[in-house]
C-alpha positions as a Markdown table, in Angstrom:
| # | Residue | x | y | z |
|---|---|---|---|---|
| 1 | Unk | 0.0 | 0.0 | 0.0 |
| 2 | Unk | 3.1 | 2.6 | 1.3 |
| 3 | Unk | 5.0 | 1.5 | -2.2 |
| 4 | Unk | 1.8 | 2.4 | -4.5 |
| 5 | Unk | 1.1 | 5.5 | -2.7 |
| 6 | Unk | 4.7 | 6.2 | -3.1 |
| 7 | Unk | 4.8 | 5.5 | -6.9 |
| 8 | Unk | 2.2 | 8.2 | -7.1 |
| 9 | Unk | 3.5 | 10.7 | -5.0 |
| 10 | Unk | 6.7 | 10.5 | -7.2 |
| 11 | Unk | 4.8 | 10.3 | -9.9 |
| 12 | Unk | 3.6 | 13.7 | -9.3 |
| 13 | Unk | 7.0 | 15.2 | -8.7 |
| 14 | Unk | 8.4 | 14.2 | -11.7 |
| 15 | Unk | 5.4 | 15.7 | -13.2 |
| 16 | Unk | 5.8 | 19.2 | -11.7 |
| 17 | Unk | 9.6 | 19.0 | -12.3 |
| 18 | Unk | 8.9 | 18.0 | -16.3 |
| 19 | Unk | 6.4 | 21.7 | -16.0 |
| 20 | Unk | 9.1 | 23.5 | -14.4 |
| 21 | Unk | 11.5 | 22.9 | -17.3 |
| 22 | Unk | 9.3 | 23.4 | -20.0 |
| 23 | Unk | 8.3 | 26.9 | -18.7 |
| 24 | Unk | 12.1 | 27.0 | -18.9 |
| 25 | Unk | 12.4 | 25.9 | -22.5 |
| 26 | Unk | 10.0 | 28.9 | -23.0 |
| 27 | Unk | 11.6 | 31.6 | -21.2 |
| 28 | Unk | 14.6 | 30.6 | -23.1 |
| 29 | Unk | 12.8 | 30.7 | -26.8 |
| 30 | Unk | 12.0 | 34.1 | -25.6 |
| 31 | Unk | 15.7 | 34.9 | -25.2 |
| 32 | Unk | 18.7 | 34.3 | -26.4 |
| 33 | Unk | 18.4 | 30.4 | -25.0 |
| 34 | Unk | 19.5 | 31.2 | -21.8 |
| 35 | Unk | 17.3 | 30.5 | -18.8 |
| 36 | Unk | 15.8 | 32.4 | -16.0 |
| 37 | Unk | 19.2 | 31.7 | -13.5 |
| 38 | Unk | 20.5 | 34.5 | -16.5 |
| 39 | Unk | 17.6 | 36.7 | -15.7 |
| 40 | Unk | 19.0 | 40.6 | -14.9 |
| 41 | Unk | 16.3 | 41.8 | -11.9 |
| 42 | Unk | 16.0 | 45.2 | -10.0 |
| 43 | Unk | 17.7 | 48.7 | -10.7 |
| 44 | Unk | 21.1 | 47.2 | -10.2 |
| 45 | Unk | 21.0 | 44.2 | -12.9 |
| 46 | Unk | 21.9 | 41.8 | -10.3 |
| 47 | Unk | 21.1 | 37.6 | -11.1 |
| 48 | Unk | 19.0 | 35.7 | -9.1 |
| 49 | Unk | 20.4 | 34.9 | -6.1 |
| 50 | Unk | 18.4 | 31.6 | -5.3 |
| 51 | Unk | 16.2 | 29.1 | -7.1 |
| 52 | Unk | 13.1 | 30.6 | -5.9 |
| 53 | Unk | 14.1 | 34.2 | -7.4 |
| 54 | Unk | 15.1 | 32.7 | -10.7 |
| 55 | Unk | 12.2 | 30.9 | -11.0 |
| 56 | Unk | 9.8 | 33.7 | -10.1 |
| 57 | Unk | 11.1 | 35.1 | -13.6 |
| 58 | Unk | 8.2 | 32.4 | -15.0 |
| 59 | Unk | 5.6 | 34.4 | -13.0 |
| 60 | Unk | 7.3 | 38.0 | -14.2 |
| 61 | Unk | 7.5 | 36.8 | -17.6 |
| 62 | Unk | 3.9 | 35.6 | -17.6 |
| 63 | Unk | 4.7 | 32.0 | -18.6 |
| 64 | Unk | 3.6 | 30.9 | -15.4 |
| 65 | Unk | 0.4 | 31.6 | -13.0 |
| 66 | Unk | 0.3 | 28.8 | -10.5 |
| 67 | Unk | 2.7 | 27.9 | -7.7 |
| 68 | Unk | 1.6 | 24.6 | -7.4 |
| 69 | Unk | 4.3 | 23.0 | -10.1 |
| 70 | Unk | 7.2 | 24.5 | -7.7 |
| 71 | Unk | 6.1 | 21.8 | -4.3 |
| 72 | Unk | 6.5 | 18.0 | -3.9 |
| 73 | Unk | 5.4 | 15.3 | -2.2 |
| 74 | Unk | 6.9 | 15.4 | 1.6 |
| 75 | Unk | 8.9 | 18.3 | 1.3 |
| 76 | Unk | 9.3 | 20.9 | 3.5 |
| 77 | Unk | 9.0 | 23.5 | 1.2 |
| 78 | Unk | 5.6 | 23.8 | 0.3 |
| 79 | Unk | 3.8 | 27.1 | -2.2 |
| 80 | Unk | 1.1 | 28.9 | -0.5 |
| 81 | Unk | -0.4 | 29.5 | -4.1 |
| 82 | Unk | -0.1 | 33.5 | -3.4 |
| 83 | Unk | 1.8 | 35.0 | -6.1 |
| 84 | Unk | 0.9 | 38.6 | -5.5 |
| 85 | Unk | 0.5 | 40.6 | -8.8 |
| 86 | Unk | 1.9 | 42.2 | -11.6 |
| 87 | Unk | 4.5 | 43.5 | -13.1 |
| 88 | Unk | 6.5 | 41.8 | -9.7 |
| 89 | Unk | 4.8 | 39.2 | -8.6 |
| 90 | Unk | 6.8 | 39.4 | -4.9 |
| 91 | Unk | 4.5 | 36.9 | -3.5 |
| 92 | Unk | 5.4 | 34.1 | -5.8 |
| 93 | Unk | 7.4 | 31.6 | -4.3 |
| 94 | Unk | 8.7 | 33.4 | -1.4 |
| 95 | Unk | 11.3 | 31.9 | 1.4 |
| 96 | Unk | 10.4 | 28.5 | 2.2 |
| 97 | Unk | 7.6 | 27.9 | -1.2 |
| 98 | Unk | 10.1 | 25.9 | -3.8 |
| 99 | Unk | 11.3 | 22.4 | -3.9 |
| 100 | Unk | 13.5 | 22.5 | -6.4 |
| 101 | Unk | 17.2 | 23.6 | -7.1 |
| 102 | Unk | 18.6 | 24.6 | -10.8 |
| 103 | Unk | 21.8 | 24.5 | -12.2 |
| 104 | Unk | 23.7 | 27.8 | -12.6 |
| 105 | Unk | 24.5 | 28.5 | -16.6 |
| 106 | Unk | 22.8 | 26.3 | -18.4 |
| 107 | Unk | 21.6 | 27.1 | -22.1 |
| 108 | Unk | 19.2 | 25.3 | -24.0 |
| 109 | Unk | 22.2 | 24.5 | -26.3 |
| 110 | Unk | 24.7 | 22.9 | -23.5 |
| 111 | Unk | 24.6 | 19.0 | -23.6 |
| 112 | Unk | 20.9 | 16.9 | -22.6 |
| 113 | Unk | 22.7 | 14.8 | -20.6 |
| 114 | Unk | 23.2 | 17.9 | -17.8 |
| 115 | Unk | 20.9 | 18.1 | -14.3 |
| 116 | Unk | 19.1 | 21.6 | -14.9 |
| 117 | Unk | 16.1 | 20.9 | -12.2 |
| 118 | Unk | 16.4 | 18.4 | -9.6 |
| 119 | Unk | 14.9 | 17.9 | -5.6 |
| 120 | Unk | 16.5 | 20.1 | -2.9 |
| 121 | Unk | 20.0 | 18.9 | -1.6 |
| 122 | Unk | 21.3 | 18.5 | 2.0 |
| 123 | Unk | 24.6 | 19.9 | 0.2 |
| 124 | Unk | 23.7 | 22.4 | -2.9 |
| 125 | Unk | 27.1 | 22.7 | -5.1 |
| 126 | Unk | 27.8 | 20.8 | -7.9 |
| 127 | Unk | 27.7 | 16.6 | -7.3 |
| 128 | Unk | 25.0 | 17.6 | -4.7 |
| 129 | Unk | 24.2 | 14.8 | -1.7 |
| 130 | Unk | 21.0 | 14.1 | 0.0 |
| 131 | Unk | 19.7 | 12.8 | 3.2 |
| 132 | Unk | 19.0 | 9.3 | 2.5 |
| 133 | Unk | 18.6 | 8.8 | 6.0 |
| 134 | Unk | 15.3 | 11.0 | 5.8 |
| 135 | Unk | 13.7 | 9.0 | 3.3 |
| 136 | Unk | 10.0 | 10.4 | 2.8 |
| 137 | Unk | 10.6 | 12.8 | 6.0 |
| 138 | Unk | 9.4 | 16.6 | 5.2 |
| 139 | Unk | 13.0 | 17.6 | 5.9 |
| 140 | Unk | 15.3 | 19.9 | 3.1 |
| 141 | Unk | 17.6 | 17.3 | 1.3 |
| 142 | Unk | 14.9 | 14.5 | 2.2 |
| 143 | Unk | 15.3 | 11.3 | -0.5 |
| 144 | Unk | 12.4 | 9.2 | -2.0 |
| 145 | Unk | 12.9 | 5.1 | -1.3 |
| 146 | Unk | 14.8 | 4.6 | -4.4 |
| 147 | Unk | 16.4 | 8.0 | -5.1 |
| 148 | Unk | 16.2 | 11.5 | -6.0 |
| 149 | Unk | 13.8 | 13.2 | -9.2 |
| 150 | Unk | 16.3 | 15.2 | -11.8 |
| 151 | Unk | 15.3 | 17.1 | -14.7 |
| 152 | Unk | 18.1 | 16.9 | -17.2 |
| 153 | Unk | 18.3 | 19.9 | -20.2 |
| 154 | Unk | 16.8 | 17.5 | -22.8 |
| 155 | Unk | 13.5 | 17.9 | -20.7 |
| 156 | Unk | 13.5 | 14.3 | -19.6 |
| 157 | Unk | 13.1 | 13.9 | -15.6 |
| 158 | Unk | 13.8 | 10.5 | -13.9 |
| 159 | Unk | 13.7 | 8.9 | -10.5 |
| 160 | Unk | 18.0 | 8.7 | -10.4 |
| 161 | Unk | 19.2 | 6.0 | -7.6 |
| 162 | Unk | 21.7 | 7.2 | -4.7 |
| 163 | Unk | 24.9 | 5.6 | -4.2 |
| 164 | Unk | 24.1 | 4.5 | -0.9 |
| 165 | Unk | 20.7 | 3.8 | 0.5 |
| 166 | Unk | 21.6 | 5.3 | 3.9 |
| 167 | Unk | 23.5 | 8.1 | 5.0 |
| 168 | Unk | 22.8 | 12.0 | 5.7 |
| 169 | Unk | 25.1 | 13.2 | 2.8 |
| 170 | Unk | 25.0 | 10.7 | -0.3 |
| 171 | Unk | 25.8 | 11.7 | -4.3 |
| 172 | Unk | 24.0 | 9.8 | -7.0 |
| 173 | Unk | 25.0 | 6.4 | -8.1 |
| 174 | Unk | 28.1 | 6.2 | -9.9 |
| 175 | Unk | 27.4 | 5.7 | -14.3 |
| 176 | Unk | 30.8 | 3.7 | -14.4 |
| 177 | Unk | 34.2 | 5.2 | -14.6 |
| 178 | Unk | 33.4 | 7.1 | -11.4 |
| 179 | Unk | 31.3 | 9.4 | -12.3 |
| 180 | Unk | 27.6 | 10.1 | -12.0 |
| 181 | Unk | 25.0 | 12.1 | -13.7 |
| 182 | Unk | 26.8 | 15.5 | -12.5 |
| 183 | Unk | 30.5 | 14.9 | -12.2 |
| 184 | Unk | 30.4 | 13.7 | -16.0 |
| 185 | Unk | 30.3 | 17.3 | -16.9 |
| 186 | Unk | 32.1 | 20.4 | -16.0 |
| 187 | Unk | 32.0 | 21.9 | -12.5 |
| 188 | Unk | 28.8 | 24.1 | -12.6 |
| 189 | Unk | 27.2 | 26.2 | -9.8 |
| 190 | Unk | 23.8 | 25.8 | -8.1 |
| 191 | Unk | 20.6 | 27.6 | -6.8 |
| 192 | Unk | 19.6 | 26.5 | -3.9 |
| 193 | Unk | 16.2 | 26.9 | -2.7 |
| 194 | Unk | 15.5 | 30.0 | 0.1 |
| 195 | Unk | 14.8 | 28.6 | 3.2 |
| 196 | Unk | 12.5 | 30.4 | 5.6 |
| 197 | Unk | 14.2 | 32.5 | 8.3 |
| 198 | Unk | 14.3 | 30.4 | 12.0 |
């Protein structure tokens, strides 16, 4: 019964992660096929400085209208579904309302094979590590029974398998020749989610 409702629940995940990265794909038709981590914001031009800013850009950009897409199953980080209004939108996804993490510096023409949306981390740098050890627990870093959903820049999203099933800071399986589905590629940087204040 816990296994099927499981199946769903990730199910659902990968589902919102695929939505995520299509509104991506959009934003970055709109542009010069870079993605909303590339997004200039406020009178200084600064970048987003977490996931939840860059991905806010969806709402500014009108691509997007619900925060519902940005939660998952058992996570601590869950949308309230108030995105405020335009031009702004400083209600959408605020502190402690988006699952996910994104790779820093992607374009839509780097390699497929690259993680560009995956589940938040326990560690959030490049070759991240989550908290096996809090399997299905609405903690940040927390793991699914089998692994961790990633959204790769080809747009497919997968349930990817940990290298160990326990352990409070643990990389994705290796692929062979000890690597795994991020230390194949360059060093790139990450957004991490915004985390309410304690």
């Amino acid at each position: 019964m816990r296994q099927a409702a499981e199946r769903r629940e990730v199910a659902q995940g990968i589902s919102n992660c695929r939505q995520i990265i299509v509104a991506m794909r959009i934003y970055s038709a709109d542009g010069r096929g870079t993605y909303v981590d590339d997004h200039r914001m406020g009178e200084d031009l600064s970048k987003p400085k977490t996931a939840n800013e860059a991905l806010r850009v969806l709402f500014q950009q009108g691509i997007s209208n619900n925060e519902a897409i940005f939660g998952c199953p058992h996570s601590p980080f869950v949308p309230d579904g108030n995105i405020g209004v335009a031009p702004d939108f400083k209600d959408a996804l605020t502190p402690g309302e988006n699952h996910w993490i994104l790779t820093i510096g992607l374009s839509d023409s780097n390699s497929g094979s690259t993680p560009l949306v995956y589940e938040n981390a326990a560690v959030a740098r490049w070759n991240p590590k989550w908290n096996a050890d809090a399997k299905l627990k609405p903690v940040p870093g927390r793991t699914w029974t089998k692994g961790i959903i990633i959204g790769m820049n080809d747009s497919s999203v997968a349930l990817q398998k940990l290298a160990t099933p326990e352990g409070s800071e643990v990389p994705l399986k290796e692929l062979g020749k000890g690597e795994n589905l991020f230390t194949q590629h360059e060093d790139f940087d990450v957004l991490d989610v915004a985390r309410k204040a304690d």
